[in-house]
N, CA and C atoms as a LAMMPS dump frame, in Angstrom:
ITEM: TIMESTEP
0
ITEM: NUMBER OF ATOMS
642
ITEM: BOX BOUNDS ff ff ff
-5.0000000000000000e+02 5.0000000000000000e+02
-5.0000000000000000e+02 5.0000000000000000e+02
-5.0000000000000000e+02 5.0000000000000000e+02
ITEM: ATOMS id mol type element x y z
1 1 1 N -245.086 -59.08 470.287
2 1 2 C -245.009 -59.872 469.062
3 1 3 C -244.338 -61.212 469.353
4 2 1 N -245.044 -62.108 468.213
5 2 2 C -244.192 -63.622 468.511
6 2 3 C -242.409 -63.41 468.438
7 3 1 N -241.685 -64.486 469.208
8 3 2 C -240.829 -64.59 468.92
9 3 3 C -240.303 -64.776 467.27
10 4 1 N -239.457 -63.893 466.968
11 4 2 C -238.908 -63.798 465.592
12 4 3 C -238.813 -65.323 465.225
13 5 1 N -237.844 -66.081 465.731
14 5 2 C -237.402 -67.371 465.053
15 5 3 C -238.889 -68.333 465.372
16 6 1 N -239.787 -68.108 465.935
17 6 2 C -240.52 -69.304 466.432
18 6 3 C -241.942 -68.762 465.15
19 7 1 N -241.828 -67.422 464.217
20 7 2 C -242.322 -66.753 463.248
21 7 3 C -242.069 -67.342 461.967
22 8 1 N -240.742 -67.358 462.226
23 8 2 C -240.36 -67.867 460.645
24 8 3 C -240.563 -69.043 460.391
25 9 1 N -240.286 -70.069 461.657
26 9 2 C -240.959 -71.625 461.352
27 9 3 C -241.552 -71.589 461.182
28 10 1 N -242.948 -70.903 461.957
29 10 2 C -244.927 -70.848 461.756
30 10 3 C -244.935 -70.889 460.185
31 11 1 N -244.221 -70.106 459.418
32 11 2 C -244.417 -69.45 458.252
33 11 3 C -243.805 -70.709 457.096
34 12 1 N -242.656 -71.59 458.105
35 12 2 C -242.613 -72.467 456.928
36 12 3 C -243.327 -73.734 456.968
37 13 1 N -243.893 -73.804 457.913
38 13 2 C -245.02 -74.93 458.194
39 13 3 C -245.843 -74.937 456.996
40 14 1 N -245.914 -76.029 456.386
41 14 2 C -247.456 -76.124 455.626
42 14 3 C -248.518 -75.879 456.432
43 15 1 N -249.423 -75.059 455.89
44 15 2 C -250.943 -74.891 456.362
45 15 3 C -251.102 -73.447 455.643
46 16 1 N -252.46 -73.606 456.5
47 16 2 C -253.302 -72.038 455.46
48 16 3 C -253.406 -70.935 456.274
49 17 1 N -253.085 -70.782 457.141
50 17 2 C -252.808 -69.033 458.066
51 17 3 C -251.625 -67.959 457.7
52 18 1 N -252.068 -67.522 456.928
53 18 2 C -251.61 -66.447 456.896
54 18 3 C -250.893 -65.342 457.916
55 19 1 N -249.639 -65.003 457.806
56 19 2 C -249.083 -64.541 458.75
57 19 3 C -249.653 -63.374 459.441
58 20 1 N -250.51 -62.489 458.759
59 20 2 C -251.105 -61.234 459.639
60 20 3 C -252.076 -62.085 460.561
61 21 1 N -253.076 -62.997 460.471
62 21 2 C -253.777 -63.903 461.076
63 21 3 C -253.082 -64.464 462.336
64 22 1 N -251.762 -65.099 461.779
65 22 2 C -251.616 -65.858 462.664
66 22 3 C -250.868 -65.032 463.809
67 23 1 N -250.589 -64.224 462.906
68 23 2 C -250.026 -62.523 464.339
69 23 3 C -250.908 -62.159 465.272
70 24 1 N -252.347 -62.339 464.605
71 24 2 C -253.782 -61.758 465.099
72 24 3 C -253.885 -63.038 466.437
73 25 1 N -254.066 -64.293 465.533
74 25 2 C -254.024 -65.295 466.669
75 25 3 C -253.2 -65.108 468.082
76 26 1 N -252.052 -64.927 467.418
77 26 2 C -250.869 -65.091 468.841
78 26 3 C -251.148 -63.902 470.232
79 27 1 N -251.614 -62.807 469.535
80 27 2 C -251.948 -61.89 470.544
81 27 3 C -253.264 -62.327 471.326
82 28 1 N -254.133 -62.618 470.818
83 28 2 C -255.976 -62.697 470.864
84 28 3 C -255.506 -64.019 472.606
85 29 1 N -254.442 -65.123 471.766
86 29 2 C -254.03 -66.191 472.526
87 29 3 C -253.564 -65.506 474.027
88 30 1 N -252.75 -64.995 473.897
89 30 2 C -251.908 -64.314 474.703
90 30 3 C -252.939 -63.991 476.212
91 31 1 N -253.663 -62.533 475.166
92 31 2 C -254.729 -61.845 475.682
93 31 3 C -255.599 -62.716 476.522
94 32 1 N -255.609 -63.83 476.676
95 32 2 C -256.767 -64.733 476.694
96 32 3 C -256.234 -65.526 477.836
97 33 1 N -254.604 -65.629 477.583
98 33 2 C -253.998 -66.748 478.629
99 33 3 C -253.714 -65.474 480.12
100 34 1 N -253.514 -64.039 480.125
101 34 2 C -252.622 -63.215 480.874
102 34 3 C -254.014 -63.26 481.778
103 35 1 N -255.507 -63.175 480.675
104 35 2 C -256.67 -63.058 481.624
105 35 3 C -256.951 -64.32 482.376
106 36 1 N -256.876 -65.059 481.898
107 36 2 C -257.291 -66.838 482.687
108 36 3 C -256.09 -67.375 483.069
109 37 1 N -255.315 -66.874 483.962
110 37 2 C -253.947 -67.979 484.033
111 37 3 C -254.591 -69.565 484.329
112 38 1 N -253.334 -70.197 484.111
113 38 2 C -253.673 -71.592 483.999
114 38 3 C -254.862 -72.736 483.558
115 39 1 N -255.753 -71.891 483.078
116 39 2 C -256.688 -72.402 481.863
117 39 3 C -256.204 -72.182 480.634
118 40 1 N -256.647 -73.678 480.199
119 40 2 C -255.597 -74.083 478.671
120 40 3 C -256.458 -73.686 477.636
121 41 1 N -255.614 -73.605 476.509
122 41 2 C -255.774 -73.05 474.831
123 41 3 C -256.308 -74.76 474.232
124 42 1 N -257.5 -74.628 473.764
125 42 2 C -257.486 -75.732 472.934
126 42 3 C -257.906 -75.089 471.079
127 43 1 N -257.207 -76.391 470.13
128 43 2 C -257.377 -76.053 469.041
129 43 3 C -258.128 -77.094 468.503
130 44 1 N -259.082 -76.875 467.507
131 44 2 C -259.575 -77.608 466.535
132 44 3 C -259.334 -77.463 465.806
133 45 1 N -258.984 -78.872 465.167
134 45 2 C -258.282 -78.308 463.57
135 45 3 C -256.97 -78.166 463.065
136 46 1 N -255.767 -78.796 463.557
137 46 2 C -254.355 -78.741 463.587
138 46 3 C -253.48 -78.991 462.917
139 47 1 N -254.024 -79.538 461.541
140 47 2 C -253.264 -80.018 460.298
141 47 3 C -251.994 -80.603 460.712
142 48 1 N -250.915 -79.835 460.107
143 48 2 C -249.473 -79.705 460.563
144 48 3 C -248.7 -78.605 461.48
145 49 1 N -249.181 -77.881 461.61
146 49 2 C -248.801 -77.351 463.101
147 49 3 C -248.958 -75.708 463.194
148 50 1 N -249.107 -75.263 461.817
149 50 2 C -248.461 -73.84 461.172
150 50 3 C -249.419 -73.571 462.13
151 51 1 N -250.716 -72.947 462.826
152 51 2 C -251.15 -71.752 463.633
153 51 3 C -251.01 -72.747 464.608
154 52 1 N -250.323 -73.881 464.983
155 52 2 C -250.133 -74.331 466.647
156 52 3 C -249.096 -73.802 467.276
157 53 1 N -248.226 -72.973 466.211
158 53 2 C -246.683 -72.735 466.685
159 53 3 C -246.922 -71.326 467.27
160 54 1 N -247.909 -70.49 466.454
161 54 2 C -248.606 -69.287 467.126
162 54 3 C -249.163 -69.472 468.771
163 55 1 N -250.099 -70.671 468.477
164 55 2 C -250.655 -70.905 469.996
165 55 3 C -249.741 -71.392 471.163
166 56 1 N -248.509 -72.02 470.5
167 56 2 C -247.694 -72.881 471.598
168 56 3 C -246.69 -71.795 471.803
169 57 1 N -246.658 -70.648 471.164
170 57 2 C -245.57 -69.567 471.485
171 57 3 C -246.351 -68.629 472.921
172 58 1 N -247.663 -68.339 472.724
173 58 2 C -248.492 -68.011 473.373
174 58 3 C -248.693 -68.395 474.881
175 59 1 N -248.878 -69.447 474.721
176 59 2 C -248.947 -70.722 475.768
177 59 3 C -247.494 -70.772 476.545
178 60 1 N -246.003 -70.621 475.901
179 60 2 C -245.388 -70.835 476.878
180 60 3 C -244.778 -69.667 476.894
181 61 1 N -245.372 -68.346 476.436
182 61 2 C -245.357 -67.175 477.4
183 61 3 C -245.389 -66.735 478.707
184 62 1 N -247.254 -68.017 478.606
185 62 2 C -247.594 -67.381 480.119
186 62 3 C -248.184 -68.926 480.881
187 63 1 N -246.819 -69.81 480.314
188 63 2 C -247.275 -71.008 481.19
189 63 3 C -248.129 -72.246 481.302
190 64 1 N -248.772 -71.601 480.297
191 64 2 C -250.181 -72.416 479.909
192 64 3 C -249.968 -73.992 478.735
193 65 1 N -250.916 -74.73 478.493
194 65 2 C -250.829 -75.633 477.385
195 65 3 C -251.913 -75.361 476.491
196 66 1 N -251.322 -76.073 475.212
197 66 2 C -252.087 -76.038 474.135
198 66 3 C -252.68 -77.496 473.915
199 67 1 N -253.801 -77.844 473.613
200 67 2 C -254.364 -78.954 473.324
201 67 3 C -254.815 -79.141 471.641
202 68 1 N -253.747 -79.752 471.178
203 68 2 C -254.411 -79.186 469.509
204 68 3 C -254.589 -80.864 468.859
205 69 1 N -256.455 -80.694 468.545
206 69 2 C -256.857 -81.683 468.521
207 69 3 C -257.281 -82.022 467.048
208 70 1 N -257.42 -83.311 466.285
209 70 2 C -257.577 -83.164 465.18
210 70 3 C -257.36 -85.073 464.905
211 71 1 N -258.045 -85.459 464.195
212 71 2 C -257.926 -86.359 463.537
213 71 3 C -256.979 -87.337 462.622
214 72 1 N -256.534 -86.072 462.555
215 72 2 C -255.476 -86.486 461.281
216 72 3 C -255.458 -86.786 460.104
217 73 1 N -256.949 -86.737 459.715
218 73 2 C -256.972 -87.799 458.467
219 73 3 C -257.681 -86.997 457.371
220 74 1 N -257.673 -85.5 457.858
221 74 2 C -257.66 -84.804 456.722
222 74 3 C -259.339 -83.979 456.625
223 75 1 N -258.96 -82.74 456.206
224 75 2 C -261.161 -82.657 456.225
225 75 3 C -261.15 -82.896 455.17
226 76 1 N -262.817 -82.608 454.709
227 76 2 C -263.097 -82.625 453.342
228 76 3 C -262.216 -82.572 452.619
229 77 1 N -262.163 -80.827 452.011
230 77 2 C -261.101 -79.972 451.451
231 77 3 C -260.113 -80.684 451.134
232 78 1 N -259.174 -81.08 452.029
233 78 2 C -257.638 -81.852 451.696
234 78 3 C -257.7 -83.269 450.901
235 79 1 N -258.941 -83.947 450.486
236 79 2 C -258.783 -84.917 449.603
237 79 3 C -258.961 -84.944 448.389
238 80 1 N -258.43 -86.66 447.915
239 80 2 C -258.316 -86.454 446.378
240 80 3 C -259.611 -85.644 445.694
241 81 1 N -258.829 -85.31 444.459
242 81 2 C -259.946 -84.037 443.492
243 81 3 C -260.426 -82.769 444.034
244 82 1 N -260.13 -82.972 445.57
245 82 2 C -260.391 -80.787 446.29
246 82 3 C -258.747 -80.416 446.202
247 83 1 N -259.633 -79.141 445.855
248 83 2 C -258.271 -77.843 445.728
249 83 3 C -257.214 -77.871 446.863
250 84 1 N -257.084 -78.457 447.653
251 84 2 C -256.696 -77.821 449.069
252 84 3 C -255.669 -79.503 449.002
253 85 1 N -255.862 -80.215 448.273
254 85 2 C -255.196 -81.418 448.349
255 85 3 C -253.746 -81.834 448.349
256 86 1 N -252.902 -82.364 449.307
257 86 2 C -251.496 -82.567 449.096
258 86 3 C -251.287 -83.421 449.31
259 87 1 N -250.518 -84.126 447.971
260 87 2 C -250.559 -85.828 447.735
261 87 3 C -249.145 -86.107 449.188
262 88 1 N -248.167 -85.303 449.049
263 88 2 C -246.835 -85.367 449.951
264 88 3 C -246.884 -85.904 451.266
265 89 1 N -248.514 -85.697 451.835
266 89 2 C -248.847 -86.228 452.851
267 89 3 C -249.637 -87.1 453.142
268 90 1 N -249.744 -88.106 452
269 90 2 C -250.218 -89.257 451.878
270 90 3 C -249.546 -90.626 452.991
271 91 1 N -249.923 -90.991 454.016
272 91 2 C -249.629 -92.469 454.256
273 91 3 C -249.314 -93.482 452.553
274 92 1 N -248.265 -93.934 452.545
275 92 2 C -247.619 -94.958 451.579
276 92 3 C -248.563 -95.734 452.048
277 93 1 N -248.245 -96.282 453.107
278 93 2 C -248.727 -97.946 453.7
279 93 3 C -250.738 -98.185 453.525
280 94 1 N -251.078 -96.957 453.376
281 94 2 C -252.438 -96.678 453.497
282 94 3 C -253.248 -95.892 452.12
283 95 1 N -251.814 -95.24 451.419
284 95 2 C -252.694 -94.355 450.231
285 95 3 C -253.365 -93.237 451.032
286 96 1 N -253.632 -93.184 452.156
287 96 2 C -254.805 -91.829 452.972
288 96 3 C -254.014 -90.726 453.756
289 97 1 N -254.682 -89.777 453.711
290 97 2 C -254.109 -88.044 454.343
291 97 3 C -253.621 -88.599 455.595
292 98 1 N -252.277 -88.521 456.111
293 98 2 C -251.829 -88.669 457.527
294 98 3 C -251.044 -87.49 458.119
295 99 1 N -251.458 -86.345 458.771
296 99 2 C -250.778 -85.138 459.108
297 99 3 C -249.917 -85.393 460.135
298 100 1 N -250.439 -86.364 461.744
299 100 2 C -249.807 -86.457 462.624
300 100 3 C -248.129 -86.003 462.096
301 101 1 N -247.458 -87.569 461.413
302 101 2 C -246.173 -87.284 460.95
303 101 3 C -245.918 -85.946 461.037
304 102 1 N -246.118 -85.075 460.127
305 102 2 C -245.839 -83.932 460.376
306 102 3 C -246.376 -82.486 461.743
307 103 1 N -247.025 -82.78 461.822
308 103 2 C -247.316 -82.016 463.119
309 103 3 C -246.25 -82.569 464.354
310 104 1 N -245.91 -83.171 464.166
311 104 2 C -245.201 -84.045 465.158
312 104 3 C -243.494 -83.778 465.026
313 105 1 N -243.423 -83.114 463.827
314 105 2 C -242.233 -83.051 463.174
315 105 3 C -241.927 -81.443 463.481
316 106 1 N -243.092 -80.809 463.292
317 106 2 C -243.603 -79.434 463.573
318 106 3 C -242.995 -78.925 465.458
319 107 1 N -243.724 -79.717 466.11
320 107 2 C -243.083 -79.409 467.615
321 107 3 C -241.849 -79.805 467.752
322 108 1 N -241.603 -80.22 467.383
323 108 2 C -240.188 -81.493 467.409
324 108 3 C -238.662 -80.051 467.074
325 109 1 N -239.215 -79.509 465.54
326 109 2 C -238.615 -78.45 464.995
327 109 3 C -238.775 -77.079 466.041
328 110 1 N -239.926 -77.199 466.544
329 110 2 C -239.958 -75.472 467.165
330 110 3 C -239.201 -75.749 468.393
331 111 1 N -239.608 -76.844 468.945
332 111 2 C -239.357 -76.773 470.238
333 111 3 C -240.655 -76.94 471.486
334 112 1 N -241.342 -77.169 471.089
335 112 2 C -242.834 -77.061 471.472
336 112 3 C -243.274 -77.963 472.07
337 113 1 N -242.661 -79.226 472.174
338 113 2 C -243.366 -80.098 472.657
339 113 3 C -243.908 -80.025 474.316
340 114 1 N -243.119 -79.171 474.707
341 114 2 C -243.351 -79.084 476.492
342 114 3 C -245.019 -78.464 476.336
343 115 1 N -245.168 -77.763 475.566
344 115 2 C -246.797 -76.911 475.568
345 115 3 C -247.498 -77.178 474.588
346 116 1 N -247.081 -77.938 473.894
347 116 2 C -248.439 -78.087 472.533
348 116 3 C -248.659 -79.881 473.054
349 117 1 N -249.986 -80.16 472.918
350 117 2 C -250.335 -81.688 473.413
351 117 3 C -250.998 -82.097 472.491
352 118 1 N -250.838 -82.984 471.598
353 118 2 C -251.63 -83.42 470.452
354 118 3 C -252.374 -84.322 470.671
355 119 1 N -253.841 -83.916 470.705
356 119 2 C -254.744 -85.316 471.078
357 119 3 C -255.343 -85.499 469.635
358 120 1 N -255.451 -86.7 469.425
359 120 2 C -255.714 -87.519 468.012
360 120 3 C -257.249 -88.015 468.405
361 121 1 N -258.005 -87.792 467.649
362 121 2 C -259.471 -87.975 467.222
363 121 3 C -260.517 -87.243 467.136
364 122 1 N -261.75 -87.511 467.128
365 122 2 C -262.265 -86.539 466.245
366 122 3 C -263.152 -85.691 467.62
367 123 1 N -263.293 -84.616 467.035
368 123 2 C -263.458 -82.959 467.912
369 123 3 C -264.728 -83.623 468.866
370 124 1 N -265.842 -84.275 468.885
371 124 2 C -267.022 -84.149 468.959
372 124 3 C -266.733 -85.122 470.198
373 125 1 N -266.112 -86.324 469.802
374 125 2 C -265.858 -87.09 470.49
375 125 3 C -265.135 -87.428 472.141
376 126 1 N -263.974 -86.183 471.555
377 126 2 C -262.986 -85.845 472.693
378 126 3 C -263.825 -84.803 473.179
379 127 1 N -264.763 -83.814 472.884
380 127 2 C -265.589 -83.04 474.264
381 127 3 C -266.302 -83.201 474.776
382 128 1 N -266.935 -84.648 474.253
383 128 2 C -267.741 -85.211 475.394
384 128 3 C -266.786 -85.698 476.697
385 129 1 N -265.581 -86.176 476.473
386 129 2 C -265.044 -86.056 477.745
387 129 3 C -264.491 -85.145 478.375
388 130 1 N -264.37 -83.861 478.106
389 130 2 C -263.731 -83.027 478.284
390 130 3 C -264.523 -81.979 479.175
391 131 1 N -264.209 -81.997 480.398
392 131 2 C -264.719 -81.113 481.695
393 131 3 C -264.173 -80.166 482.346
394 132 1 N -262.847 -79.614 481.522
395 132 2 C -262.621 -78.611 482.075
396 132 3 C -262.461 -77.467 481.467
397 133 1 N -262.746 -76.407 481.953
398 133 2 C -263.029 -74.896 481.335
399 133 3 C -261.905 -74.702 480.519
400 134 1 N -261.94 -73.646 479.445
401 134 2 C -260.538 -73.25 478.63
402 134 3 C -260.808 -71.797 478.04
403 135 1 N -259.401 -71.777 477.955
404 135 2 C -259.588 -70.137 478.265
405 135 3 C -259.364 -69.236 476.941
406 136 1 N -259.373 -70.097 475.881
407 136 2 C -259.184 -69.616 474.52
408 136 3 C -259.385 -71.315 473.55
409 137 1 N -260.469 -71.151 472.48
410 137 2 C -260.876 -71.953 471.959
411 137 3 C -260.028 -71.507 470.136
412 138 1 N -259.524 -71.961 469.548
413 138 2 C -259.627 -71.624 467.954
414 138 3 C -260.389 -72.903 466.966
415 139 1 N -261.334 -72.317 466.784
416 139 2 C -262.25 -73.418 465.475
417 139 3 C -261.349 -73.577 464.127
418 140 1 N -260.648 -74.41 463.618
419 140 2 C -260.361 -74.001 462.118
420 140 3 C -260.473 -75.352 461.833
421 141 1 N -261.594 -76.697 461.97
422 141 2 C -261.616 -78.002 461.567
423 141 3 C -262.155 -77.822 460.162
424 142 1 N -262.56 -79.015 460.119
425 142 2 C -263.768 -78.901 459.119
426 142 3 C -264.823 -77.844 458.454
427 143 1 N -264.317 -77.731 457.53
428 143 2 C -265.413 -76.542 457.042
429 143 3 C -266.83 -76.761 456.223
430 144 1 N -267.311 -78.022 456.297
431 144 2 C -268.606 -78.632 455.74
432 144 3 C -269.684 -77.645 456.912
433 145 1 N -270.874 -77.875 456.577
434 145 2 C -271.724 -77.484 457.465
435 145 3 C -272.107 -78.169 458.854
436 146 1 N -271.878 -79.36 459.044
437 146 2 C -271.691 -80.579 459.515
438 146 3 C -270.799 -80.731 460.984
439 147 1 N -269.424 -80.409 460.193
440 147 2 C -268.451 -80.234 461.706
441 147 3 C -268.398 -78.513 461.831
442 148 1 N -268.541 -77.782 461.071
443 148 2 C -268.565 -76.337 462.325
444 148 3 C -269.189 -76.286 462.959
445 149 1 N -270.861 -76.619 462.814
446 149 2 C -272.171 -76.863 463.524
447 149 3 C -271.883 -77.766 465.095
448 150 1 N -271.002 -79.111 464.421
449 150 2 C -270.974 -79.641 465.666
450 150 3 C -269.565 -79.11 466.854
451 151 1 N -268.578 -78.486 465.974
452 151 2 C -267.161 -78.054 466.529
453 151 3 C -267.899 -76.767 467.45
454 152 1 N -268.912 -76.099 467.039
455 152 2 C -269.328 -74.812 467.58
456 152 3 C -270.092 -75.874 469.154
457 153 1 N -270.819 -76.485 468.715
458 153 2 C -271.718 -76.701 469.803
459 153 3 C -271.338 -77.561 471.126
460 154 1 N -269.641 -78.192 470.291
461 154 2 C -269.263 -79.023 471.362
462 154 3 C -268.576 -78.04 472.179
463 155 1 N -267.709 -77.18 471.456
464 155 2 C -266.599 -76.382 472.336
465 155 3 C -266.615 -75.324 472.867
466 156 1 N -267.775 -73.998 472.224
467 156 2 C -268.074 -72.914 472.707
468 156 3 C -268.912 -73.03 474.148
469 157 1 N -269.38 -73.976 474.412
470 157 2 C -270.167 -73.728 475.99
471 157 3 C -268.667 -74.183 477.384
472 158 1 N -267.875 -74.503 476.704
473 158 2 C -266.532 -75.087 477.529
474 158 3 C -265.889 -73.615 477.816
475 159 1 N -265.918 -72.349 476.788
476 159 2 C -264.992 -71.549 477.308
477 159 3 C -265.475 -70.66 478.554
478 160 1 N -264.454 -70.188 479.122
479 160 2 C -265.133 -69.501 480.632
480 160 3 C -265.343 -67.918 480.528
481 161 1 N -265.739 -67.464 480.851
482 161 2 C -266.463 -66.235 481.047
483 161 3 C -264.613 -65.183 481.044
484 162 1 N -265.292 -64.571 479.651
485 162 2 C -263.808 -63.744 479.827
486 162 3 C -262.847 -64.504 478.54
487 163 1 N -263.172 -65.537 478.274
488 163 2 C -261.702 -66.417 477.384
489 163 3 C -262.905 -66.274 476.469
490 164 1 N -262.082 -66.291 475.218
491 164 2 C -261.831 -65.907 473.639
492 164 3 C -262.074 -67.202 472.595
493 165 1 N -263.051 -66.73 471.611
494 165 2 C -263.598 -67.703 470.495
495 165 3 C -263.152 -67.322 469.519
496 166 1 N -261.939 -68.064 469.128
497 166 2 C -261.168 -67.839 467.63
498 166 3 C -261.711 -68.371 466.593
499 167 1 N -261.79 -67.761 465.456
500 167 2 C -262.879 -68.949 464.192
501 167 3 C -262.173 -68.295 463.114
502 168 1 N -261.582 -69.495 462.36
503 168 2 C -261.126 -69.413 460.737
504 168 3 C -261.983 -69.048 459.775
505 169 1 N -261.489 -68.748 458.885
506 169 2 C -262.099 -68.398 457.28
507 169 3 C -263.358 -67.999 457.924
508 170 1 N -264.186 -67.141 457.927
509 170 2 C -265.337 -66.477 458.37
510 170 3 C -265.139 -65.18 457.211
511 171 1 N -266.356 -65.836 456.241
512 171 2 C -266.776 -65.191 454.958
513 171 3 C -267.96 -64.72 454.972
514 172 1 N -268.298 -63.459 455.269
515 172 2 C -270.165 -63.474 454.979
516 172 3 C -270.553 -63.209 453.598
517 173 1 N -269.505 -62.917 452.651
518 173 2 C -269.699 -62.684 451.187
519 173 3 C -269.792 -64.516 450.352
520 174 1 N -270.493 -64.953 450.005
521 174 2 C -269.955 -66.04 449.358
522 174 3 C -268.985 -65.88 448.057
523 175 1 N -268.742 -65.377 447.42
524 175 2 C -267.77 -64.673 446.546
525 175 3 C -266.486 -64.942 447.132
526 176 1 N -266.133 -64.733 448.46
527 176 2 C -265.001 -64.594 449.263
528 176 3 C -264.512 -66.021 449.701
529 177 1 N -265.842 -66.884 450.143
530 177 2 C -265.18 -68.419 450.132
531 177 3 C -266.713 -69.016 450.515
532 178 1 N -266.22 -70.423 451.401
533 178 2 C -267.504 -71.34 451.977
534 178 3 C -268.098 -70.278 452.774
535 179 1 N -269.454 -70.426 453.49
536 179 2 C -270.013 -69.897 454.732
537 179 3 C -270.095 -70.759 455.833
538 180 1 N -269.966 -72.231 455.586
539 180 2 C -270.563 -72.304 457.126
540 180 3 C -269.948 -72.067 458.407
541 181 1 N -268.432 -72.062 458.36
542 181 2 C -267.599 -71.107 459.572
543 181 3 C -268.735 -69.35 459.693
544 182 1 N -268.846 -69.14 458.871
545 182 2 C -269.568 -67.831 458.928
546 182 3 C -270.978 -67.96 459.734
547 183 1 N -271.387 -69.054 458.81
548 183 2 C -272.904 -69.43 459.865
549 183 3 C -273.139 -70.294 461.066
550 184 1 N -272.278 -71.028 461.388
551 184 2 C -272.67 -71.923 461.997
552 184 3 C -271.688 -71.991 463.175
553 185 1 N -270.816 -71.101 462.723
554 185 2 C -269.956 -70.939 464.297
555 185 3 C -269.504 -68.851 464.839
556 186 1 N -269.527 -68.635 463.411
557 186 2 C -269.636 -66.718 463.822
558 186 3 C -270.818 -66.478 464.418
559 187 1 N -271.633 -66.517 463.621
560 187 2 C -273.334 -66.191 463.778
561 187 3 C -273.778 -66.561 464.713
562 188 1 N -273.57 -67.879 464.922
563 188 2 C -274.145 -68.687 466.14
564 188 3 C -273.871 -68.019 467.435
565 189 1 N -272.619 -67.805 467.659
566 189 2 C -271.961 -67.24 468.631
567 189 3 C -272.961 -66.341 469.064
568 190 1 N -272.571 -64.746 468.117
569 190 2 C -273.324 -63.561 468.071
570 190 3 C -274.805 -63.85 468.465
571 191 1 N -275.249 -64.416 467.917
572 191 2 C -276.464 -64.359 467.811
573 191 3 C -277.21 -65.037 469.277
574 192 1 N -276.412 -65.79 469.847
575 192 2 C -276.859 -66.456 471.188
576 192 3 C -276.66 -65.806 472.383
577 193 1 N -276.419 -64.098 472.006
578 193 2 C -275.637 -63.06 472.928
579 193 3 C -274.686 -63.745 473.995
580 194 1 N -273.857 -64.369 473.707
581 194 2 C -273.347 -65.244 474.966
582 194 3 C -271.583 -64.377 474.455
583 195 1 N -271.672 -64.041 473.66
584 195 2 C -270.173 -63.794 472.588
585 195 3 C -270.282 -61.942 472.037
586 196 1 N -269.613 -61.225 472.095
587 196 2 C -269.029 -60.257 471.382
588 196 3 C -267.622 -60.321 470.598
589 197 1 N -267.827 -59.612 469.401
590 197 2 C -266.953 -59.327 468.383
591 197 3 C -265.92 -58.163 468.924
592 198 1 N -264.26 -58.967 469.085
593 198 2 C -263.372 -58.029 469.336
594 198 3 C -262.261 -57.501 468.72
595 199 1 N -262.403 -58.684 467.827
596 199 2 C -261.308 -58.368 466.76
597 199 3 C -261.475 -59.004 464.955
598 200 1 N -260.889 -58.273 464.071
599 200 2 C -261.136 -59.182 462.818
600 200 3 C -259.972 -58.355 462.46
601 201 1 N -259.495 -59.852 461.441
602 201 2 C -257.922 -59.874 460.754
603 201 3 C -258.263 -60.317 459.874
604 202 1 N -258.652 -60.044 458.356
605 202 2 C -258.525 -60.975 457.174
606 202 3 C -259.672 -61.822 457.489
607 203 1 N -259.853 -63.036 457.666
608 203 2 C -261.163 -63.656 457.955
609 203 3 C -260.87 -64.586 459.024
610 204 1 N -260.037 -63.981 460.045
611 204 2 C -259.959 -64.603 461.355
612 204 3 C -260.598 -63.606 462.335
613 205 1 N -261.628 -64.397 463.353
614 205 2 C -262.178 -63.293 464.025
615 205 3 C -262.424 -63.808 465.506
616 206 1 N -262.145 -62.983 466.488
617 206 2 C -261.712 -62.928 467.813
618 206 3 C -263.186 -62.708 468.639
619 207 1 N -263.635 -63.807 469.379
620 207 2 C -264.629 -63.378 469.841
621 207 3 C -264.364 -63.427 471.295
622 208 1 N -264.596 -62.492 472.437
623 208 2 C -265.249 -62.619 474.04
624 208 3 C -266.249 -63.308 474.542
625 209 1 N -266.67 -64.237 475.179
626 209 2 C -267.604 -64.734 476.134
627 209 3 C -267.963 -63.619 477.407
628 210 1 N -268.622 -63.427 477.395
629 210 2 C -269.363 -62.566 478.403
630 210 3 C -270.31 -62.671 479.112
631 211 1 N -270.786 -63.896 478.838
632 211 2 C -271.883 -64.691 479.843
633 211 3 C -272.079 -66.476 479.673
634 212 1 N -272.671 -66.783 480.042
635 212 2 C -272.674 -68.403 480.524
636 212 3 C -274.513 -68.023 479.837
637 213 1 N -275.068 -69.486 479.054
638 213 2 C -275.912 -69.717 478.314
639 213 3 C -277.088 -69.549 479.596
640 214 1 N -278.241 -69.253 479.79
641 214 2 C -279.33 -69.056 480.679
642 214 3 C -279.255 -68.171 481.758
């Protein structure tokens, strides 16, 4: 289990993971780093830090870094008139969603900064440069149809044979929430036999790579 005190911060972090989840995360992480030493954890999707503190507890378990990548500037969801909106983290100087500040405030508080690496911009962009294998992926960006589609297609062919496809909110009921995490990055997975289903927590779900595409 995570460290107790590095738990209770996760928990006072703003964000949306839920603590059985982000329990689910920290192990799945773990599991993922003990099998791939020294291939890194990357995250999509990092708001303010709450499931990076899971991954960066993970990470300097067994040595490893976290790459938790994200924009900053908010998905859909978090702007004015969506439910998910918090004015508190508004840029003054700008009026617009600025998380860095706080994510930044987030490692700063845990202690994290030696293993969590915050790269700023957007997911699609940074994996086109990005050439080296990783050994645990977590999707939780954008939940339009748009960026899971592209978060799935940039980052799932990067993980290595053996390392783990983490994916948020994964609803197949629509009743329960959005789908396209469900379709466009669960399904996809499954369905390209490249991925098996190893774990599900609430609507966080743990996938294996088990083969390389062709």
């Amino acid at each position: 289990m995570i460290d107790k005190v590095l738990r209770t911060q996760a928990l006072a972090t703003k964000g949306f993971m839920p603590e059985k989840e982000g329990d689910a995360l920290y192990l799945a992480a773990c599991a993922a780093c003990k099998e791939l030493p020294k291939l890194p954890i990357v995250e999509i999707g990092t708001y303010c830090g709450r499931s990076t503190v899971w991954l960066g507890a993970a990470a300097r378990k067994y040595h490893a870094k976290v790459f938790a990548i994200d924009h900053h500037f908010g998905s859909e969801e978090n702007q004015h008139g969506w439910e998910w909106f918090d004015e508190s983290l508004l840029d003054i100087a700008t009026n617009k969603l600025n998380t860095l500040p706080s994510l930044l405030a987030t490692l700063r508080r845990t202690r994290l900064c030696d293993v969590v690496i915050p790269v700023v911009g957007e997911s699609k962009v940074i994996s086109s440069q990005w050439s080296t294998k990783i050994a645990f992926c977590f999707i939780d960006g954008g939940h339009g149809d748009e960026p899971t589609r592209s978060d799935y297609l940039s980052w799932a062919p990067k993980i290595e044979v053996k390392g783990l496809l983490a994916i948020h909110d994964v609803f197949e009921d629509p009743k329960d929430g959005g789908q396209a995490p469900y379709k466009h990055i669960y399904k996809a997975a499954l369905d390209s036999g490249e991925f098996v289903e190893i774990s599900a927590t609430g609507s966080l779900r743990i996938l294996r790579r088990i083969k390389i595409a062709g």
